[in-house]
Short mmCIF file of the C-alpha atoms (twelve columns), coordinates in Angstrom:
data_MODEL
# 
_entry.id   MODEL 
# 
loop_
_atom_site.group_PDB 
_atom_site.id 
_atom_site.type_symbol 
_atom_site.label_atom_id 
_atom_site.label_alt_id 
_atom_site.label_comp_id 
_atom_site.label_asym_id 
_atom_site.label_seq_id 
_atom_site.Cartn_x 
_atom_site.Cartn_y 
_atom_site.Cartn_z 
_atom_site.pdbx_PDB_model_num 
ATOM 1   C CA . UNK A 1   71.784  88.860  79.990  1 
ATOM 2   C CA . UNK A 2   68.154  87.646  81.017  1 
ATOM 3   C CA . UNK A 3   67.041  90.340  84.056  1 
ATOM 4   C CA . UNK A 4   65.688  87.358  85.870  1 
ATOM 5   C CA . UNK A 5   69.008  86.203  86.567  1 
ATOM 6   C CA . UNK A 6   70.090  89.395  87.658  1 
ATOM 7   C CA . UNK A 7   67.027  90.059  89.401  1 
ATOM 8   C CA . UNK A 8   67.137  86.787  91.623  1 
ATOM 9   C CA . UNK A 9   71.316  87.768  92.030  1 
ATOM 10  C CA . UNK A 10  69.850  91.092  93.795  1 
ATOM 11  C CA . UNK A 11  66.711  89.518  95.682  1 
ATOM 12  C CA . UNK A 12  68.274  86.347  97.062  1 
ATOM 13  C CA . UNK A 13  70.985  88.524  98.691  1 
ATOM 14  C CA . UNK A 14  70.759  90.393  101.815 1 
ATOM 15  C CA . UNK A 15  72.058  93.387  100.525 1 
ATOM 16  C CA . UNK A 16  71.736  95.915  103.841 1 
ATOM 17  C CA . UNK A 17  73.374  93.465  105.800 1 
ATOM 18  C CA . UNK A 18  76.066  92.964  103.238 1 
ATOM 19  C CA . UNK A 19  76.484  96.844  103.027 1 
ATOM 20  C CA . UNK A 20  76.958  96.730  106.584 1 
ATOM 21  C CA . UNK A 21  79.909  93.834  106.694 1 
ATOM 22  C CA . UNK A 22  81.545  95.382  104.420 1 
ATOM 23  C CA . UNK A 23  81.304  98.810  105.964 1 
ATOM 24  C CA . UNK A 24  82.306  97.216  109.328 1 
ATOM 25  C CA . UNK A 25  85.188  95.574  107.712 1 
ATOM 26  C CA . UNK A 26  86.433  98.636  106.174 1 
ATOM 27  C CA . UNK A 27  85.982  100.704 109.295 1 
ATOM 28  C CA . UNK A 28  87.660  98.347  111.034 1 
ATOM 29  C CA . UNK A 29  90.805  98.745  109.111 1 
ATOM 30  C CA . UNK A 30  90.710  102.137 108.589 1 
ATOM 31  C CA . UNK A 31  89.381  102.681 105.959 1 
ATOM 32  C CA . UNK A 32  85.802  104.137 104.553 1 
ATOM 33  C CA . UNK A 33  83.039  102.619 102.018 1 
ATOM 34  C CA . UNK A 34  82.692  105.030 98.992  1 
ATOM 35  C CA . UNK A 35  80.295  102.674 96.341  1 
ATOM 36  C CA . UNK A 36  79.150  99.633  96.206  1 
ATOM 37  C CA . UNK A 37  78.437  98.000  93.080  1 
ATOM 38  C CA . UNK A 38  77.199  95.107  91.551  1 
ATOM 39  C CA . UNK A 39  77.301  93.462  88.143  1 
ATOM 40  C CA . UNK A 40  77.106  90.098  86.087  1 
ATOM 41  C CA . UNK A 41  80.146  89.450  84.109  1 
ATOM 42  C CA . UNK A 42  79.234  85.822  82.349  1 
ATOM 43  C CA . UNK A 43  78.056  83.455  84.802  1 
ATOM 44  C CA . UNK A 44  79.752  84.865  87.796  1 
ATOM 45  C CA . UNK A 45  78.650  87.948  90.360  1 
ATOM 46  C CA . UNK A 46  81.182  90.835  90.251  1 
ATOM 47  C CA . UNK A 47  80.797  92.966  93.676  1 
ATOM 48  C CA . UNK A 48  83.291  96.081  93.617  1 
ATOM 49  C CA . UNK A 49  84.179  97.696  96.717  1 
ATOM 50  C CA . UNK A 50  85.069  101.274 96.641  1 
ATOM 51  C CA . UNK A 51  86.977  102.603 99.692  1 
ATOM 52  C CA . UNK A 52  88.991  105.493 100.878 1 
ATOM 53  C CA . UNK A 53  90.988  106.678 103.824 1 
ATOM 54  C CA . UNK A 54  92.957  109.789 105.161 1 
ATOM 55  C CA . UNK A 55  95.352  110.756 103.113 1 
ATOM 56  C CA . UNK A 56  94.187  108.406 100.359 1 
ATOM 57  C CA . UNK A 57  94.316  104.653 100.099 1 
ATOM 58  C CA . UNK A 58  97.480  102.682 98.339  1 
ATOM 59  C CA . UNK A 59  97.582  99.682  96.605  1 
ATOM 60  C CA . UNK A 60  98.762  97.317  99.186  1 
ATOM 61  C CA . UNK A 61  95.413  98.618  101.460 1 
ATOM 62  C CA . UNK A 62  93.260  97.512  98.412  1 
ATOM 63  C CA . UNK A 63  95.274  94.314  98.346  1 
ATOM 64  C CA . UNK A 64  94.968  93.617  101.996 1 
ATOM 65  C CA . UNK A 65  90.964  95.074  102.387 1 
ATOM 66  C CA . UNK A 66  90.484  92.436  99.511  1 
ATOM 67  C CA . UNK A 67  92.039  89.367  101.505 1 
ATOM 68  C CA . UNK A 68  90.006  90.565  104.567 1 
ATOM 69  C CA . UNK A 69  86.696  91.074  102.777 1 
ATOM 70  C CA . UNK A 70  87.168  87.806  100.487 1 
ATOM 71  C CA . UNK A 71  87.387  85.285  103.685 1 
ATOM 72  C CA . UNK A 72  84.486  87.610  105.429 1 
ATOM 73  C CA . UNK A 73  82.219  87.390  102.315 1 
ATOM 74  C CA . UNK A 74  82.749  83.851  101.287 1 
ATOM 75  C CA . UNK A 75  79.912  82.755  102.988 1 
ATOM 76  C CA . UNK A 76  77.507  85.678  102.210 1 
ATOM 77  C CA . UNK A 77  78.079  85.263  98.411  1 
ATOM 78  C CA . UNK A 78  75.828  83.238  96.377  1 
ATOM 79  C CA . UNK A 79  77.770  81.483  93.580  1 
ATOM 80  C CA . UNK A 80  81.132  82.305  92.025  1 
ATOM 81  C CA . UNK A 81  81.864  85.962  92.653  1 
ATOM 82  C CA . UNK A 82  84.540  87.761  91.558  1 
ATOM 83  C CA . UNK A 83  85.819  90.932  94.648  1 
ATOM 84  C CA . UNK A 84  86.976  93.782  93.287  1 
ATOM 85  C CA . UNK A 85  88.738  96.874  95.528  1 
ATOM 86  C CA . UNK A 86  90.027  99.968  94.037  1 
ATOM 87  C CA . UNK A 87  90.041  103.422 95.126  1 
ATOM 88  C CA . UNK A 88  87.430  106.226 94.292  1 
ATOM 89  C CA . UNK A 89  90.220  107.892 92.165  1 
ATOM 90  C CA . UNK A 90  91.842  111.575 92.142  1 
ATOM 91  C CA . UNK A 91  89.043  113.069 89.662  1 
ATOM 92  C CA . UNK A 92  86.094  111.664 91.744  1 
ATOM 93  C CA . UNK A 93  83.849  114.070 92.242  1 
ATOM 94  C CA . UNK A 94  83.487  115.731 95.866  1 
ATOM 95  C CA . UNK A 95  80.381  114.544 97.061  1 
ATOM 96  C CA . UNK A 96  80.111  114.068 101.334 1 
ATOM 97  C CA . UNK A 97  80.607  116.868 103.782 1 
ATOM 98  C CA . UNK A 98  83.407  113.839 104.512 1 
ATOM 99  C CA . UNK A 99  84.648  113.912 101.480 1 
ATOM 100 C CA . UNK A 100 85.387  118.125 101.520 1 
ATOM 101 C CA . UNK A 101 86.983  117.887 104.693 1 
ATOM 102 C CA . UNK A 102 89.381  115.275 103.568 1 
ATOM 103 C CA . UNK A 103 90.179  118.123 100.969 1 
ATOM 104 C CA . UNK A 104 90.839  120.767 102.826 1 
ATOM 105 C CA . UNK A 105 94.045  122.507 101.773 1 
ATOM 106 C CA . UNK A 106 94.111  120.871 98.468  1 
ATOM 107 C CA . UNK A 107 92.935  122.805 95.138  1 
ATOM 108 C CA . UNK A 108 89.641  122.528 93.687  1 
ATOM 109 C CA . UNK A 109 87.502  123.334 90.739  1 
ATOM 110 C CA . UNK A 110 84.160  124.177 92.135  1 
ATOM 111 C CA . UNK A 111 81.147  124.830 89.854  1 
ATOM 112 C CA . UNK A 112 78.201  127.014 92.074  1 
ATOM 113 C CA . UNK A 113 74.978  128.356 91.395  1 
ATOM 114 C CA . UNK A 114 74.042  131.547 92.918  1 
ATOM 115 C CA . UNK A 115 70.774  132.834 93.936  1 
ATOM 116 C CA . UNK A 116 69.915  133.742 90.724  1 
ATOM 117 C CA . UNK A 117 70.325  130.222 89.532  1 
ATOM 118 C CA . UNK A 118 73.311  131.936 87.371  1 
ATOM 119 C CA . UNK A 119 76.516  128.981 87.552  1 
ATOM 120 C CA . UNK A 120 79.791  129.817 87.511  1 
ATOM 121 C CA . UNK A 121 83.091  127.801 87.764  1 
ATOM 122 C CA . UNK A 122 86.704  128.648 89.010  1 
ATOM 123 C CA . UNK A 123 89.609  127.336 90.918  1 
ATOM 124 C CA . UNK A 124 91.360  127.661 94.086  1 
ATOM 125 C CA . UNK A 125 92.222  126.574 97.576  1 
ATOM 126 C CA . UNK A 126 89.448  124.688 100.325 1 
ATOM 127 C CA . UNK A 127 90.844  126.550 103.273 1 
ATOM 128 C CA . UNK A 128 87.917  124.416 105.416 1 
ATOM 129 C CA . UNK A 129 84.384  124.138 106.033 1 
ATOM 130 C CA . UNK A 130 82.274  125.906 109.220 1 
ATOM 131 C CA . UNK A 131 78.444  126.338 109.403 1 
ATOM 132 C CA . UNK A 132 77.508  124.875 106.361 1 
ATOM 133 C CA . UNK A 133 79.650  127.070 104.703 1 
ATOM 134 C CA . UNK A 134 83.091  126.764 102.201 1 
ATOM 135 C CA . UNK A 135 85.961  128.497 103.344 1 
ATOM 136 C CA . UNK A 136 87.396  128.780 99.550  1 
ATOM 137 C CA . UNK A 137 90.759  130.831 98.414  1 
ATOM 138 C CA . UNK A 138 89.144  131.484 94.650  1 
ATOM 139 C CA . UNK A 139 92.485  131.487 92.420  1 
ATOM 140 C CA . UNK A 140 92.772  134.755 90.347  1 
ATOM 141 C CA . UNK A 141 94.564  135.135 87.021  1 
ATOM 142 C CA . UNK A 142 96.529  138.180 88.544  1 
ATOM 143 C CA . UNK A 143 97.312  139.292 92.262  1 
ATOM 144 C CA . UNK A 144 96.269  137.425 95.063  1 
ATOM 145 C CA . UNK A 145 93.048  135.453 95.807  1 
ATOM 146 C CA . UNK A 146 90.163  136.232 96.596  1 
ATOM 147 C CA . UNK A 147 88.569  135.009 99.928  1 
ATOM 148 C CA . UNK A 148 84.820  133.251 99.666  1 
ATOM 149 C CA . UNK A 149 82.602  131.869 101.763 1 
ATOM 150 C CA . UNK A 150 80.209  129.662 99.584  1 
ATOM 151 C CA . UNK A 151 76.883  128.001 100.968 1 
ATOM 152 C CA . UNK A 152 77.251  123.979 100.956 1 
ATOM 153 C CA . UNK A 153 73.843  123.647 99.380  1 
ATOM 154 C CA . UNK A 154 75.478  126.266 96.030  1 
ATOM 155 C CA . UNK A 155 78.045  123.337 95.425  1 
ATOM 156 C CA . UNK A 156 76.562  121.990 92.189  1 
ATOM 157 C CA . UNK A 157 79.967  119.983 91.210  1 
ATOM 158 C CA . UNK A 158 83.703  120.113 93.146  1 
ATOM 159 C CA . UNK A 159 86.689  118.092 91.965  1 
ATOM 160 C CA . UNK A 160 90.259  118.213 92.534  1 
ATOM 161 C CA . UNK A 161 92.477  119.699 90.613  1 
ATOM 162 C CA . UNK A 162 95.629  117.765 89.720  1 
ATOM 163 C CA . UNK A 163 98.519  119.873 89.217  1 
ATOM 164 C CA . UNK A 164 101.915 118.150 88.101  1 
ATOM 165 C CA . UNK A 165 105.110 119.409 88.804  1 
ATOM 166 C CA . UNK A 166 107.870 120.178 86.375  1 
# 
């Protein structure tokens, strides 16, 4: 791909203000903007939309954000583009204080790094967030957890764990 082509894709769009229809869109519906990305796939654009809501987002929300975003961005969109919506996925990394309160009560693998710099992973149970601080069950290999209160800024990594049931 020649990065002219690419480059004049990027610089010929009015990418703030197409952040913020899209954003608008989804808000209006719901719904939340997680990533947005874009990429050349032959000679058309491909813009994916990332989104997420409480208690996660289905199929037929990506189907319907995609209806509503295609007739709101048909203008904006230089050339043939292709819209893509999916969600951010179960293993996404936890990133936003947003995204940790969305996650409270669900089980985690959190990797922190103490004062010492010294990084350590486990498992357990968000119980919730307060004062910049995790309220986190940490899952023991015998007996019952232990209760932590870790420092948002010690977070290096946090993902959920998925557990299937038998």
């Amino acid at each position: 791909m020649r990065e002219w082509a690419l480059a004049h894709f990027f610089y010929s769009m009015d990418i703030e203000g197409l952040h913020q229809t899209i954003k608008s869109r989804l808000e209006a519906m719901g719904a939340e903007l997680v990533d947005l990305a874009f990429r050349r796939s032959g000679s058309r654009s491909v813009l994916t939309v990332t989104a997420d809501k409480p208690g996660g987002i289905t199929l037929e929300d990506c189907a319907a954000i995609n209806q509503d975003l295609g007739r709101s961005l048909e203008e904006a969109m230089e050339g043939p583009t292709l819209l893509e919506v999916n969600s951010p996925g179960l293993d996404r990394p936890l990133e936003t204080e947003r995204d940790f309160l969305r996650a409270v009560g669900e089980d985690l693998r959190l990797t922190v790094k103490d004062e010492s710099g010294a990084v350590q992973s486990f498992m357990g149970r968000l119980a919730g967030m307060e004062n910049g601080k995790l309220k986190f069950e940490r899952r023991m290999p015998k007996g019952p957890g232990v209760q932590l209160e870790i420092p948002w800024d010690a977070v290096v990594r946090a993902v959920r764990e998925i557990r299937f049931k038998r």
